[in-house]
PLY file of the C-alpha trace (Angstrom):
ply
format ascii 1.0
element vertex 518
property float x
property float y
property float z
element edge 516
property int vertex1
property int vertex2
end_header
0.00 0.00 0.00
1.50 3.35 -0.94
1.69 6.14 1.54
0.13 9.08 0.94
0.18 12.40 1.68
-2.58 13.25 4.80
-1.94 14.37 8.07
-1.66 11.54 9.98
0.69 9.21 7.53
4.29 9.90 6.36
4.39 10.11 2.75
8.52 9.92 1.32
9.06 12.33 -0.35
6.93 16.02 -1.41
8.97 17.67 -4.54
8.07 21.43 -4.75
7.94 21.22 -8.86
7.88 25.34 -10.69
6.73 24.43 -13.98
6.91 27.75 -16.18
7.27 30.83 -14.25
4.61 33.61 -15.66
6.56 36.79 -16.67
6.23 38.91 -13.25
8.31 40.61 -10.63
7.02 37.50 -8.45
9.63 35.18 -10.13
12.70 34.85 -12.60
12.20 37.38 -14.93
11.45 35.51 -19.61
9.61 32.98 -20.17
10.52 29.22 -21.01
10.85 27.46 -17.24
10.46 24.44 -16.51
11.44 21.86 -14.32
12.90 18.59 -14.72
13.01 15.76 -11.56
15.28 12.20 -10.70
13.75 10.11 -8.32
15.62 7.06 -6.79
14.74 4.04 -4.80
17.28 3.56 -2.36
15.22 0.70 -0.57
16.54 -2.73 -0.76
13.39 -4.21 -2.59
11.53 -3.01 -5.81
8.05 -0.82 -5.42
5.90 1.66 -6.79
5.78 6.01 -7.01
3.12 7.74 -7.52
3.43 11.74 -8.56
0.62 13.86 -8.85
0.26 17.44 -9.82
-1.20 20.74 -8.66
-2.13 24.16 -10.07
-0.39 26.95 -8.32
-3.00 28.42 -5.79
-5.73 30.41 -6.95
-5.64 29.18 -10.58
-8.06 26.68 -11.57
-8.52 23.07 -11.00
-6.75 21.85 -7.99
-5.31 18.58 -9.26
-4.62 18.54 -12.55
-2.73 14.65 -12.82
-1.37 11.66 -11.09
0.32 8.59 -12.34
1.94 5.16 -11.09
5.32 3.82 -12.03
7.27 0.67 -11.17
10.80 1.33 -10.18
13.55 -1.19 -9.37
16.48 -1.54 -6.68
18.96 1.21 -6.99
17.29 2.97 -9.62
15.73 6.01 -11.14
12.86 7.37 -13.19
12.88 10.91 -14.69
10.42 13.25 -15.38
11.22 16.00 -18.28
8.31 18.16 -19.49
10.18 18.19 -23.12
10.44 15.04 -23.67
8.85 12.05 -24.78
8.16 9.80 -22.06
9.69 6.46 -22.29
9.55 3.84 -19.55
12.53 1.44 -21.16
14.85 4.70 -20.88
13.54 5.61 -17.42
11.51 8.66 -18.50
7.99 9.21 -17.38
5.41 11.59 -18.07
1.66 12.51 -17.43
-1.12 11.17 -19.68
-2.86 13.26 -21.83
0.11 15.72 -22.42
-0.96 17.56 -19.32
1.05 20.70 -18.47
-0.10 23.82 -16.34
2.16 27.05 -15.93
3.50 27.08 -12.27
2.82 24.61 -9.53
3.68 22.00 -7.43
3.74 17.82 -7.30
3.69 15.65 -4.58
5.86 12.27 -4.51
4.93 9.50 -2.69
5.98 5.96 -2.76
5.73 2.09 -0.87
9.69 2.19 -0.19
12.02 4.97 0.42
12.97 7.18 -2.50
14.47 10.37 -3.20
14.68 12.97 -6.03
16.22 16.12 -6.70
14.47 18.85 -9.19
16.26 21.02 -11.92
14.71 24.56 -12.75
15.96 26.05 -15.62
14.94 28.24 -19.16
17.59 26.30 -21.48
16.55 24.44 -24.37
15.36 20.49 -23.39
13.28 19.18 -26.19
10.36 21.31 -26.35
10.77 23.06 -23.26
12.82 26.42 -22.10
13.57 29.21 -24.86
16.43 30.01 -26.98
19.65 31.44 -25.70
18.38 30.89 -21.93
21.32 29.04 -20.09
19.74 29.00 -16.22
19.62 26.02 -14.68
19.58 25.30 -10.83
19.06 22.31 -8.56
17.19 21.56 -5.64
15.98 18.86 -3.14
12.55 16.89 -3.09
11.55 17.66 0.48
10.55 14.79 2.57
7.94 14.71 5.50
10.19 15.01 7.65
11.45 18.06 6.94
8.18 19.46 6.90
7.16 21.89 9.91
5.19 25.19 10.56
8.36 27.15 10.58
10.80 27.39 7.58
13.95 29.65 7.54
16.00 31.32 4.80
19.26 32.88 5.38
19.39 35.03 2.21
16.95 37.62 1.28
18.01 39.85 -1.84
15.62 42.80 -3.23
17.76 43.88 -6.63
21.26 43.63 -4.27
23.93 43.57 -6.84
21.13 43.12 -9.80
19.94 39.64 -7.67
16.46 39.04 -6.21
15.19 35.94 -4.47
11.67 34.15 -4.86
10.03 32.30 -2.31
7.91 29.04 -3.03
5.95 27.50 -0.16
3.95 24.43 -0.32
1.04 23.13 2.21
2.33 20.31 3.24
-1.01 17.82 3.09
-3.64 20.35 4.94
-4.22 23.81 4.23
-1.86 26.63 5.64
-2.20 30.69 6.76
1.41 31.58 5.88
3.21 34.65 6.84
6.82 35.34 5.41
8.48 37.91 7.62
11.91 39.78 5.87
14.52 40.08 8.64
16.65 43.17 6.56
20.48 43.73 7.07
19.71 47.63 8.23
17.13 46.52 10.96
13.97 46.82 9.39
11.05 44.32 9.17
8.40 43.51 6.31
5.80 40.70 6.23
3.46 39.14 3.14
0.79 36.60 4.15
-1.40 34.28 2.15
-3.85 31.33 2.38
-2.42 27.76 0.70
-4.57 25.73 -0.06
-3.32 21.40 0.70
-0.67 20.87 -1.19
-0.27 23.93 -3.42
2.33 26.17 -3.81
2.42 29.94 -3.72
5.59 32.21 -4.43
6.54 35.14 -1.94
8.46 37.68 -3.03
9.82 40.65 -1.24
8.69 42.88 -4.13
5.20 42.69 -2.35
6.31 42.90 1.30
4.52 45.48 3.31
5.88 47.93 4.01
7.97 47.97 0.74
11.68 46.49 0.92
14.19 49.30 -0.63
15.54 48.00 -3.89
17.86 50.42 -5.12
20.50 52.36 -2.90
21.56 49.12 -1.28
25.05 49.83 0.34
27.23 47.42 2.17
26.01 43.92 2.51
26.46 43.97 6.19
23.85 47.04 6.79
21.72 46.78 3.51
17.95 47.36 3.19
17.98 44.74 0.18
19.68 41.56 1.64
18.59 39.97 4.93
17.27 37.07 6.03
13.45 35.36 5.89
11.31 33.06 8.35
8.22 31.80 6.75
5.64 30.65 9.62
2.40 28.69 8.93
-0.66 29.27 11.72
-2.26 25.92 10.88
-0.97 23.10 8.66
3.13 22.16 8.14
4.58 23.65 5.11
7.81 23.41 2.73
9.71 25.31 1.30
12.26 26.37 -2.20
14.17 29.82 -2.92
15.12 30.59 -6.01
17.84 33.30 -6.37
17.56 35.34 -10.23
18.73 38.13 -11.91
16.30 40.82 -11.08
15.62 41.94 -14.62
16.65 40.50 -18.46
15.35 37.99 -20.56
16.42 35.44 -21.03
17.61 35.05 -17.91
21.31 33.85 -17.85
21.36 32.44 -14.12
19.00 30.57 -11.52
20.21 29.51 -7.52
17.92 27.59 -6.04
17.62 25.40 -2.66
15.14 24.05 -0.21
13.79 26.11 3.10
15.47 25.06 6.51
13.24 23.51 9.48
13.57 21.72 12.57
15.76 19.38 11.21
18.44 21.57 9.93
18.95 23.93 12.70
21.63 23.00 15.36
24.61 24.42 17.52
27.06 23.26 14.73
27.00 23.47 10.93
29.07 21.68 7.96
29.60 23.32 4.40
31.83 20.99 2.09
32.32 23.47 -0.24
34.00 26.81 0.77
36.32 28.84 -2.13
38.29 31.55 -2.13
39.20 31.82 -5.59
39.78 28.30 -6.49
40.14 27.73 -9.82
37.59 30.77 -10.71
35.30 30.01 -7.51
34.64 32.17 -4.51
31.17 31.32 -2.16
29.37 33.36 0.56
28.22 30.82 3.51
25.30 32.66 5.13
24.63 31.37 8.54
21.61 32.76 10.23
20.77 32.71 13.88
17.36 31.26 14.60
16.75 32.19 17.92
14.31 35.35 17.83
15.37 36.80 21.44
19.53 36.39 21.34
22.68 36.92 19.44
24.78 33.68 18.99
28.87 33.79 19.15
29.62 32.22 16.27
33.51 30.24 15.72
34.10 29.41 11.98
36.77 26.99 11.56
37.94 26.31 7.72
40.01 23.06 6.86
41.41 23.54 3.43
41.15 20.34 1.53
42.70 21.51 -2.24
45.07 24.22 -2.64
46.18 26.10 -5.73
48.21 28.60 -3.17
51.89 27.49 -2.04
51.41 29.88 0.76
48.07 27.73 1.89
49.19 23.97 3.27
46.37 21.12 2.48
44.83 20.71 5.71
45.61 23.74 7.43
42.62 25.81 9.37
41.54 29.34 9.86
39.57 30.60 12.50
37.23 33.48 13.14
34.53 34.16 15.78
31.92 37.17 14.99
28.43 37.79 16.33
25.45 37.41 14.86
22.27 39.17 16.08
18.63 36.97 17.03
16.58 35.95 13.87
19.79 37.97 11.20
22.42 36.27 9.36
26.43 36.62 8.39
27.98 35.82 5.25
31.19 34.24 5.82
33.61 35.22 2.84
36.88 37.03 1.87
35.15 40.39 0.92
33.90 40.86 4.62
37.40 39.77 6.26
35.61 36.83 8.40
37.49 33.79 7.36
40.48 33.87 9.42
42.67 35.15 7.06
42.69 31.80 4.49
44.04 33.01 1.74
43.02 32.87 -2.00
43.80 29.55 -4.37
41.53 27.30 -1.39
39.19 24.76 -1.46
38.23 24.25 2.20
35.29 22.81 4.03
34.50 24.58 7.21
32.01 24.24 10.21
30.48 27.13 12.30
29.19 26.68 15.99
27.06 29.09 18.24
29.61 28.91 21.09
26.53 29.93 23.49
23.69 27.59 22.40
21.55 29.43 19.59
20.40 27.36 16.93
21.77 28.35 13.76
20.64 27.18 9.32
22.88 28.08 6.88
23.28 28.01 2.88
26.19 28.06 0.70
26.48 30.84 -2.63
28.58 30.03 -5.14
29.80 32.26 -7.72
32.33 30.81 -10.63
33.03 33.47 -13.09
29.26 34.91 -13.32
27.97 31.02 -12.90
26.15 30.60 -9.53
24.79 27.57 -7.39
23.66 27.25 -3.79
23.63 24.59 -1.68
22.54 24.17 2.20
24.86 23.43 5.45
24.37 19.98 7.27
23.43 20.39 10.77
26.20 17.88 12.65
25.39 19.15 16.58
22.64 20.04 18.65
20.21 18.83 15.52
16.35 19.42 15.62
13.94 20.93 17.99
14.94 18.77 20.77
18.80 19.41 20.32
19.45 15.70 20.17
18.66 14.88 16.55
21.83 13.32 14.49
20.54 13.87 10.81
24.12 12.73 9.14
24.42 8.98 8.51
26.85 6.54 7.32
25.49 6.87 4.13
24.32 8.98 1.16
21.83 8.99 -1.98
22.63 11.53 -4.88
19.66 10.91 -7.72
21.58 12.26 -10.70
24.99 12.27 -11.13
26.46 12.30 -14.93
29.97 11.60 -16.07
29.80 14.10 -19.55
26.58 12.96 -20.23
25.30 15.25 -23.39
28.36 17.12 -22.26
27.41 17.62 -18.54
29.36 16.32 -15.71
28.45 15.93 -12.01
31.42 16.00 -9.18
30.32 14.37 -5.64
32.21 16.60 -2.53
31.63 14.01 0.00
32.87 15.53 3.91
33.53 13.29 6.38
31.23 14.14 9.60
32.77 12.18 11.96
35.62 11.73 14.36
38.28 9.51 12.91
39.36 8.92 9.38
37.77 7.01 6.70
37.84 6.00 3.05
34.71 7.12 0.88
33.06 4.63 -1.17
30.88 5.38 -4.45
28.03 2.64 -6.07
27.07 4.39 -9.67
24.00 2.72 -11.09
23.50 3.82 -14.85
20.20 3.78 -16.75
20.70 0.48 -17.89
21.05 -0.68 -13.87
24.67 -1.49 -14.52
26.72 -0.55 -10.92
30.04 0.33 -10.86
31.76 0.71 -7.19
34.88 2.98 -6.19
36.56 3.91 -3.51
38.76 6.92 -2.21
42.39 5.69 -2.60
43.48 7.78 0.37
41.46 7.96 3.64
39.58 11.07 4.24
40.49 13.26 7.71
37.50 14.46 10.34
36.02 17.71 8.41
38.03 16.62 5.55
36.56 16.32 1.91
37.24 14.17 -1.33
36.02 14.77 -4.66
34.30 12.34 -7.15
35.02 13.37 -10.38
35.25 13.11 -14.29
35.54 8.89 -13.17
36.07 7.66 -16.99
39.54 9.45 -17.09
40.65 6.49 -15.34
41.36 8.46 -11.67
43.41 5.04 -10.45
45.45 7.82 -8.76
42.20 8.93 -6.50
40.17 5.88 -6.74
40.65 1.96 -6.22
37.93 -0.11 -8.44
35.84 -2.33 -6.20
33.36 -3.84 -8.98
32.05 -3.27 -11.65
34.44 -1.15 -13.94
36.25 -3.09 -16.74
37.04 0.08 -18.83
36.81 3.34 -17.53
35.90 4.92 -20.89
32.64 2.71 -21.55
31.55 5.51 -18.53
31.84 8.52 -20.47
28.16 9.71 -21.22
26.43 7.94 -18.66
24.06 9.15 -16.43
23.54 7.42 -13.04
22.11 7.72 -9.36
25.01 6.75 -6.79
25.26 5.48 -3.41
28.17 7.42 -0.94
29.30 5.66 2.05
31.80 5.54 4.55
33.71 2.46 4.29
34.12 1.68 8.04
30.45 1.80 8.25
30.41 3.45 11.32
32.22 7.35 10.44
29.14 10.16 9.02
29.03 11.69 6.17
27.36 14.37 4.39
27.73 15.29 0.21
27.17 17.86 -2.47
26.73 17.45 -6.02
27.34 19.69 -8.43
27.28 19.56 -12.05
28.52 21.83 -14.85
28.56 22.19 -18.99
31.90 20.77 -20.19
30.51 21.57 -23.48
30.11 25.04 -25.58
26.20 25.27 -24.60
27.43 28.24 -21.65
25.14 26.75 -19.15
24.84 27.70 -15.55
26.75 25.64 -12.70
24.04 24.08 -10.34
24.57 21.96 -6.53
21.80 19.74 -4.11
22.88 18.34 -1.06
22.77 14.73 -0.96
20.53 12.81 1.07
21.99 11.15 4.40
19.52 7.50 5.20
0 1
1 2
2 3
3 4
4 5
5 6
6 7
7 8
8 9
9 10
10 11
11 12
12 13
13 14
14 15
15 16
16 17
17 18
18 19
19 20
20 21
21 22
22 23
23 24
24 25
25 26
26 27
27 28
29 30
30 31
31 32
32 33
33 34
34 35
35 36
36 37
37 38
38 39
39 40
40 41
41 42
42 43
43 44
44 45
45 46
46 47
47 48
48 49
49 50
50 51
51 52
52 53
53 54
54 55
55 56
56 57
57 58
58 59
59 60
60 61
61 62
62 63
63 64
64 65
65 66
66 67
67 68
68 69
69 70
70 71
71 72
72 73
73 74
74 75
75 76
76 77
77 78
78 79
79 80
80 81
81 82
82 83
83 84
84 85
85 86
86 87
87 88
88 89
89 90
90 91
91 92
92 93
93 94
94 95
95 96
96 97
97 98
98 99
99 100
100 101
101 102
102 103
103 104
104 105
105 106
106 107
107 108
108 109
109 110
110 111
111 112
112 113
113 114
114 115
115 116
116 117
117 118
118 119
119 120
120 121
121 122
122 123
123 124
124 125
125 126
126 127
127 128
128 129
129 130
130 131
131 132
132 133
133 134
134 135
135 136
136 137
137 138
138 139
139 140
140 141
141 142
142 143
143 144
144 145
145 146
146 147
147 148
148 149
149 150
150 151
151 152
152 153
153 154
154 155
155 156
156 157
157 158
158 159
159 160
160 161
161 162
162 163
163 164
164 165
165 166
166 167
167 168
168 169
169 170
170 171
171 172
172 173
173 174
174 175
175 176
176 177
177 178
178 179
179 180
180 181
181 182
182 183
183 184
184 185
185 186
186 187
187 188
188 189
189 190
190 191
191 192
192 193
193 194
194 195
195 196
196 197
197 198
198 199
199 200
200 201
201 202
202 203
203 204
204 205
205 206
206 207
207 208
208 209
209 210
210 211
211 212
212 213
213 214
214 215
215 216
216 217
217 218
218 219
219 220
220 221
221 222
222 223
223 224
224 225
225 226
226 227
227 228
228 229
229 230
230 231
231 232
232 233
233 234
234 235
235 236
236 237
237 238
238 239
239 240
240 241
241 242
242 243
243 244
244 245
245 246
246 247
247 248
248 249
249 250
250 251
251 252
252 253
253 254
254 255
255 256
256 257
257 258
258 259
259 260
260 261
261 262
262 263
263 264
264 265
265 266
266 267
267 268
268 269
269 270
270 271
271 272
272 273
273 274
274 275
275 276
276 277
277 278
278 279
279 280
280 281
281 282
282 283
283 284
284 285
285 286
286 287
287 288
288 289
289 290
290 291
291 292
292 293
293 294
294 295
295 296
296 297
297 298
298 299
299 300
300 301
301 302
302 303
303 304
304 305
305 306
306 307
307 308
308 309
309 310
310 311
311 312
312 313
313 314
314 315
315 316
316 317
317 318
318 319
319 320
320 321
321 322
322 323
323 324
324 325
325 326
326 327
327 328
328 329
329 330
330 331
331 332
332 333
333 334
334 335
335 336
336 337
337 338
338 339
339 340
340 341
341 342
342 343
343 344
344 345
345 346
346 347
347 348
348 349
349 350
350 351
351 352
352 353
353 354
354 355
355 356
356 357
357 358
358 359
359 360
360 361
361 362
362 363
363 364
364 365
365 366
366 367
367 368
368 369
369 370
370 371
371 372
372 373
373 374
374 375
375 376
376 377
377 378
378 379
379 380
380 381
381 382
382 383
383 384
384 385
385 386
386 387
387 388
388 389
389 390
390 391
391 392
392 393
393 394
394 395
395 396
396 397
397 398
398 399
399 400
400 401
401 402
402 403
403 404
404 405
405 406
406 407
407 408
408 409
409 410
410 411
411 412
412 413
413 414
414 415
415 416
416 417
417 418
418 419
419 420
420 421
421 422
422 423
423 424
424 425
425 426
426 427
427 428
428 429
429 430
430 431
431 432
432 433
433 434
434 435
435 436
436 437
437 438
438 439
439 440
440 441
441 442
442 443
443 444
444 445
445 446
446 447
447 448
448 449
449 450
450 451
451 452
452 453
453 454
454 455
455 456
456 457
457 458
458 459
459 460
460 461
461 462
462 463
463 464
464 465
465 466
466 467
467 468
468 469
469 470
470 471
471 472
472 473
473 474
474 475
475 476
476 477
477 478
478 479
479 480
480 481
481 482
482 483
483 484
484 485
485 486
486 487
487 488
488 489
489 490
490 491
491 492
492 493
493 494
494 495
495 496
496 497
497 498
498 499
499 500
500 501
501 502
502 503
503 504
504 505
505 506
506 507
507 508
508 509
509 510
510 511
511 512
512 513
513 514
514 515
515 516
516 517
């Protein structure tokens, strides 16, 4: 029996889904969205999904499609609103050629899956528009992860020619929602609306009352365009997704996007496997807000570079910094704002951040490489969930869609160790053709430490030892696959990002999700 989605069972997985984005100042500015979604079984025995559909609310007919799908051990089925569905190349679709404009779609299975989304405005069959190169991941958001509270560290109004878009979901019953906008020069703006069971609506702080500034912006630290925003239901749970944009242009060239943080996510300490300061083109902004609504938190970043292009910068050397942040505001962590202990340009580090006096703390990850952005969220490790004694990272780690230069895209796996003591990373790729290839890290990977899955068919025998599966590394190039991270004592947690990029001509945007610990 499947579960579904009501408010007394736990359904697996609810996938905020933004089909085409109407031309507005409530979303990315052109035309041509769409979104494309991965899910993967990572039970142990074969089942059933079922994904159904909804209108936005306030337009039209509430459910507008649902369909069931067989899917096997280990694998994944993909839905892509361009192209022809075909169940022998794991692609599925609804029937009747059903499509709406904007909504949302709810996931549900008889065994534990996961799936990641991709919003973008590039050209996929018959979907997105010419000369749009956006694309952006994000998370399906489970159950769990649904609550009546949902934080976002970044709020942007037109800062630097960037705006963010809220989409919120009603979880299963219907929700009064409030979004509050927590601004970087002290001010405070609000925009409330009814959601109807598992719609979506999007928030913007274009309509906040009173008005956000969005021009005249200043310094990051003290702006009235860039804060931080708590979105807080009065009645039924809710999820959430923000999508970062370029405020104005068409088509637009660049899309962020990530889920909201709840419960589940907030905690006295934070992981980010992915912290640049110029590496190879790459610098990112880790925004860490403080949840509590009543006290600042002394927060103690610690960085522990794990690549180095700088031969001033040893590989696993750490920087320190400690700076306040005040109740319900956030801090970006980067080089521009002198907060990251002085590590020096040419790194690749991961880094943690702990409220040295107790206040929960979310935080999310900007990346910018060379006008290409992606954002991905921090892993609570500490202190986890409303209780404080939640321990969200596991020993292992699903990523739905990972490609080695498939169609010219390809997908690198930043996989931090969590733990105390030292481990080797392992990697299970399953293709589309359910073929799995294992590999594992040749050297073992330090506490806060990182290692890198990538480009696998050069033949990596330098970074990786084959376990099974691989005969000839080049019969890998142009496959796409959903993969399996563990640690290979069993017993040492882990948390992972995935990001992919064009290593063709086609100009597209970079795009991360966070992998999911189980």
């Amino acid at each position: 029996m499947k579960r579904k989605l009501s408010a007394i069972t736990i359904i697996v997985g609810v996938l905020m889904s933004l089909m085409v984005i109407p031309v507005s100042a409530q979303g990315p500015p052109g035309t041509g969205w769409w979104v494309f979604w991965q899910i993967q079984n990572i039970d142990t025995t074969a089942g059933q999904i079922q994904m159904t559909a909804y209108q936005r609310e306030g337009d039209g007919t509430e459910q507008v499609g649902s369909e069931s799908f067989d899917i096997g051990v280990g694998n994944a089925l993909a839905y892509n609103p361009g192209q022809t569905p075909n169940i022998d190349n794991g692609l599925i679709g609804f029937s009747g050629n059903i499509s709406f404009r904007d909504g949302s779609a709810v996931i549900s299975s008889d065994r534990s899956v996961v799936a990641v989304a991709q919003l973008g405005n590039n050209r996929s069959g018959t979907a997105g528009t010419d000369g749009g190169t956006a694309t952006s991941f994000y998370q399906g958001i489970g159950s769990g992860n649904a609550s009546t509270t949902v934080n976002f560290p970044l709020v942007k109004n037109n800062f630097n020619g960037q705006t963010t878009t809220f989409y919120i979901q009603a979880a299963g019953a219907d929700a009064n929602v409030t979004i509050t906008y927590n601004m970087n020069d002290g001010t405070t703006h609000t925009e409330t609306r009814n959601i109807a069971a598992n719609r979506m609506w999007q928030f913007s702080p274009s309509n906040a009352s009173p008005a956000i500034a969005n021009s005249n912006c200043g310094a990051g630290g003290t702006s009235p365009c860039q804060g931080a925003a708590t979105a807080v239901s009065s009645s039924g749970p809710i999820v959430g997704v923000v999508v970062e944009h370029p405020d104005a242009g068409a088509p637009a060239a660049l899309a962020l996007s990530t889920r909201g943080l709840t419960a589940t996510d907030q905690g006295t300490k934070l992981l980010a496997p992915i912290i640049k300061n110029d590496f190879n083109g790459s610098t990112t902004g880790f925004s860490v807000q403080n949840t509590d609504a009543s006290a600042a938190a002394s927060v103690e970043i610690v960085l522990t570079v794990t690549n180095s292009r700088n031969p001033d910068v040893a590989i696993g050397a750490q920087f320190r910094q400690t700076v306040s942040i005040e109740a319900g505001k956030a801090v970006v962590f980067n080089n521009a704002r002198n907060n990251i202990g002085g590590m020096g340009t040419g790194t690749f580090a991961s880094a943690t951040v702990e409220s040295l006096n107790g206040q929960k703390l979310v935080g999310t990850v900007n990346e910018n490489n060379n006008g290409k952005k992606a954002v991905y969220a921090a892993f609570c490790i500490e202190g986890c969930g409303a209780d404080g004694n939640s321990t969200p990272t596991t020993t292992k780690v699903a990523a739905p869609l990972v490609k080695d230069f498939f169609r010219g895209k390809t997908t690198g796996i930043t996989v931090a160790n969590a733990g105390t003591a030292s481990t080797k990373i392992k990697a299970s790729y399953t293709d589309a053709g359910g073929t799995v290839r294992v590999i594992e890290s040749s050297a073992e990977v330090a506490p806060g430490g990182a290692v890198s899955f990538f480009s696998i068919y050069t033949n990596p025998s330098t970074r990786f030892a084959v376990v099974s599966g691989f005969t000839d590394f080049a019969d890998f190039f142009d496959t796409k696959n959903s993969v399996i991270v563990e640690s290979s004592d069993g017993t040492t947690p882990i948390v992972a990002v995935a990001q992919e990029s064009a290593r063709d001509t086609s100009g597209l945007d970079i795009k991360n999700y966070e992998g999911f610990n189980y």
